[in-house]
C-alpha positions, -999 to 999 in steps of 0.1 A, spaced: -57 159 -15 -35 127 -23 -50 98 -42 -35 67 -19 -33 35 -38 -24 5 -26 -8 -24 -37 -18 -60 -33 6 -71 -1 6 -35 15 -33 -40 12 -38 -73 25 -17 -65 55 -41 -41 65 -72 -62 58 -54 -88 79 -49 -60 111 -83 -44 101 -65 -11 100 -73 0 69 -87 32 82 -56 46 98 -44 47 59 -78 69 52 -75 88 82 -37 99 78 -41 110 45 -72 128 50 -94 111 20 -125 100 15 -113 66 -4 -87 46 -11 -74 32 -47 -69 -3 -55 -60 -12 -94 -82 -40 -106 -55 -64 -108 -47 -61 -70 -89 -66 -62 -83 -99 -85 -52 -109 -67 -72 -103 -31 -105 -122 -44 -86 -156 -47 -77 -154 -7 -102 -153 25 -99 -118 25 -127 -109 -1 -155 -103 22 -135 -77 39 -124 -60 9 -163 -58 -1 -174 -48 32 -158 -17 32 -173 6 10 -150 36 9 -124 15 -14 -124 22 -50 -117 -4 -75 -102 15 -105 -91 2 -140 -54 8 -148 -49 28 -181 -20 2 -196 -20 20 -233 -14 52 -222 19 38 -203 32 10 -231 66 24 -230 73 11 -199 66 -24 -204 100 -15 -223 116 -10 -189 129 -47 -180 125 -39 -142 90 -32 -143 82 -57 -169 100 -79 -142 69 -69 -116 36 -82 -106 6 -76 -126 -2 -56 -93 23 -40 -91 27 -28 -119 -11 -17 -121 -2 2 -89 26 23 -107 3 26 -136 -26 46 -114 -4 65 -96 10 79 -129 -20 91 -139 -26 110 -104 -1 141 -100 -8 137 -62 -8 100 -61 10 79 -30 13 44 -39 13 21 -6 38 -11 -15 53 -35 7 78 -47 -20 113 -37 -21 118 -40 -56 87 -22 -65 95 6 -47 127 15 -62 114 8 -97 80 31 -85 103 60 -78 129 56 -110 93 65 -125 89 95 -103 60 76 -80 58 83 -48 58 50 -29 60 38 9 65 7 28 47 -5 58 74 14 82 75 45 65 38 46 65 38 41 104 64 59 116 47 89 95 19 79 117 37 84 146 55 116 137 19 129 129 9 120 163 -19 96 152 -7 69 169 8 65 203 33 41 217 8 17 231 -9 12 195 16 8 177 32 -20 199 -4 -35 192 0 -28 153 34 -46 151 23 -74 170 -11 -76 149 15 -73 113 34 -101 130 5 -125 141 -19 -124 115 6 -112 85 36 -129 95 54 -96 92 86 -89 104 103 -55 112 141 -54 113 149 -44 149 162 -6 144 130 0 126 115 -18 152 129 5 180 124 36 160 84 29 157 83 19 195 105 51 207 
């Protein structure tokens, strides 16, 4: 079983849709990670109370001394304190998937052997699972858009609605 940890954007986008459950459900867990950098980040917005609300997410504490070499590594020194709390739990999971909107992130996640997936990838995995039909996921990507301001490039677009 995978530990699924999320990242501060990929997180809020899903508090924002209230869909955090299709994250728990696809990977089959009973919770879902959150560094405590990325619950700090999320307290200083409106979405707080439903963060607390639900109780199958686990806030966890990011083991930084264990990883101190790779404050070394100019790109991830370049990231987020939650980001890079993100990368920090998922290295000490051998099963972990780290849920990050962030471009930049993700490359640096996987030069560091981290499994790591977007907002697309994460849905059209959905898809491919059968979890979500065409219908929902129209209503997902028009939720990501409304509420998140999120934007999918058309071809990814297509691909999610096909």
């Amino acid at each position: 079983m995978a530990t699924v940890i999320l990242d501060t954007d990929f997180l809020s986008s899903f508090l924002k849709i209230e869909r955090l459950e299709l994250i728990k459900a696809f990977f089959q867990v009973e919770s879902l990670h959150v560094p405590s950098a990325v619950y700090r980040e999320i307290a200083q917005t409106d979405l707080l109370p439903r963060l607390l609300a639900i109780k199958w997410i686990a806030v966890r504490q990011a083991n930084k001394a264990a990883y101190e070499a790779l404050y070394h590594d100019e790109a991830f020194a370049a990231l987020g304190e939650g980001e890079q709390e993100s990368m920090l739990l998922a290295l000490d999971s051998t099963d972990a998937v780290l849920m990050m909107s962030d471009n930049q992130a993700r490359r640096v996640a996987r030069t560091h052997g981290i499994r790591a997936l977007n907002i697309p990838a994460f849905l059209l995995a959905c898809k491919m699972a059968g979890m979500i039909e065409r219908e929902e996921m129209a209503q997902i990507i028009r939720d990501l858009k409304e509420k998140d301001y999120y934007k999918f490039k058309h071809e990814v677009r297509e691909a999610l609605l096909k």
